[in-house]
N, C-alpha and C positions, 0 to 999 in steps of 0.2 A: 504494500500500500504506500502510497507516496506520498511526501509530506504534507502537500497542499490539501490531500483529500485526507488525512487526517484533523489536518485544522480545520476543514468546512464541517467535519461528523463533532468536532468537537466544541464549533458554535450551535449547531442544530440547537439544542434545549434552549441555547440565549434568544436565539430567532425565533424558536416558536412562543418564550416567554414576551418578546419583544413584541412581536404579532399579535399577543393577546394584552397586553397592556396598551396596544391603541385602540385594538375594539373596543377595549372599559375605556376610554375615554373618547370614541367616536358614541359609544349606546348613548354616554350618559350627556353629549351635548345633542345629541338626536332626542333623546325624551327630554331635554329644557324646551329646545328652539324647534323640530320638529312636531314634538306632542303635545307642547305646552306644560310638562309637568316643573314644576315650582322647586329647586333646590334651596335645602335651607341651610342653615354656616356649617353643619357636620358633612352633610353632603360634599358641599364645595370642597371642605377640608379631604375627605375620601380620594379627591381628583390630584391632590398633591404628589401623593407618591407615587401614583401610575406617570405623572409630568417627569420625577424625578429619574424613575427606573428607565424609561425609554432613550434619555443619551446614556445612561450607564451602561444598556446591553448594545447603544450600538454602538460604544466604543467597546465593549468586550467582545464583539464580534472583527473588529477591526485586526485583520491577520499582521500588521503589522506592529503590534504591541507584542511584549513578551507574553509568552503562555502567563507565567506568575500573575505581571498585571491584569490579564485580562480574568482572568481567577478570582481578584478580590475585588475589581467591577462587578465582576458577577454573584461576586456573596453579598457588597453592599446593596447593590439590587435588589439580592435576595431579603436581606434584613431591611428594605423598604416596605417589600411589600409583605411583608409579617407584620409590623407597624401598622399596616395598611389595615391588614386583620383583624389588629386590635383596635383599632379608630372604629372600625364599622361595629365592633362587636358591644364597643360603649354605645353607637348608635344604638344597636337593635334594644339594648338595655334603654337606653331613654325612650324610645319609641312602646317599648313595653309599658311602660309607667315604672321599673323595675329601681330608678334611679331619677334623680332630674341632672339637666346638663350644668354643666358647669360655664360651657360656652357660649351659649344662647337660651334665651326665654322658652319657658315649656308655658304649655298653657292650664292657668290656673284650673282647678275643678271645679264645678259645675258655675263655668263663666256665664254658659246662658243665662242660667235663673239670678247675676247679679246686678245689680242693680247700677247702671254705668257710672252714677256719682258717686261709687264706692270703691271702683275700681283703680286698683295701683299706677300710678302714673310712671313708676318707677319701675314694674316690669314691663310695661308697655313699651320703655325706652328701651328694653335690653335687647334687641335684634334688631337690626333694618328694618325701616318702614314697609319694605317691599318680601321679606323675607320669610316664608313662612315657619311656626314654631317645628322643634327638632323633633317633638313627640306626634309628630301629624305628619304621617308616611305620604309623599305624591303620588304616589302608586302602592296597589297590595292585591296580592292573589292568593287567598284564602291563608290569608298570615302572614306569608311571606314577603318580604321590602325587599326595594333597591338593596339596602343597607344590609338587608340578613345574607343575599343571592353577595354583594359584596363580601363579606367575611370568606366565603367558602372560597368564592374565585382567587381572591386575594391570596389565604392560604395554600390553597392548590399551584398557581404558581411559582410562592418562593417556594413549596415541596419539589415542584419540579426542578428550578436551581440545584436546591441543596441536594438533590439525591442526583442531579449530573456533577455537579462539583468534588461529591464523596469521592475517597481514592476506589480503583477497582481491587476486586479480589482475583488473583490470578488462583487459575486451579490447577 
């Protein structure tokens, strides 16, 4: 096997993790500006590390870097979108009612039945005027959120890294 065609087998995992970090971030500016669905500051925050990871693996794809560097592009990649995992996984908690955010305004309980002249002006102020609260999923399919389906993809890709990255066992 020759050397070049061992470096393209040995970007493969980065390519295809690379490939599927602009899908997540082609979906999720298609469901703002094509569907209409409303991102709220955890959301936007979600879009961070997929931004991050994408010149990271495609400078680790880059055959002219050393293997080594192109190795720990690819694990800090990887340790993005684990990050990534946990960002989403405090979403799905806030969205649950499991927690309230620390980042943005959740919506107080039973706002409807209060009475507007009683209402906090001071959480009103805690998110963009345009933004909706973090605990009010823009999309759900029988439970499941943006935010939940992100946890898993997120995880599933740096998996994928990290178990191309591991050394091999020779037999």
């Amino acid at each position: 096997m020759s050397r070049s065609s061992r470096l393209s087998i040995a970007a493969a995992p980065a390519l295809v993790v690379l490939a599927g970090c602009v899908a997540a971030l082609a979906i999720a500016f298609t469901a703002q500006y094509g569907a209409g669905a409303r991102p709220c500051v955890l959301c936007l925050t979600e879009r961070v590390p997929y931004a991050l990871a994408v010149p990271l693996l495609a400078l680790a794809c880059w055959p002219v870097l050393t293997v080594g560097l192109r190795r720990r592009l690819a694990g800090l990649a990887a340790l993005v979108l684990a990050v990534n995992a946990a960002i989403a996984a405090y979403h799905v908690g806030v969205e649950q009612n499991w927690w309230h955010s620390a980042v943005c305004g959740s919506t107080p309980p039973g706002l409807a039945e209060m009475d507007p002249a009683t209402l906090d002006l001071a959480a009103a102020m805690s998110r963009p005027v345009d933004m909706p609260p973090c605990d009010q999923p823009s999309w759900s399919y029988h439970g499941i959120t943006f935010a939940a389906l992100n946890v898993a993809y997120s995880a599933l890709l740096a998996l994928l890294l990290v178990r191309a990255l591991a050394p091999r066992r020779r037999r």
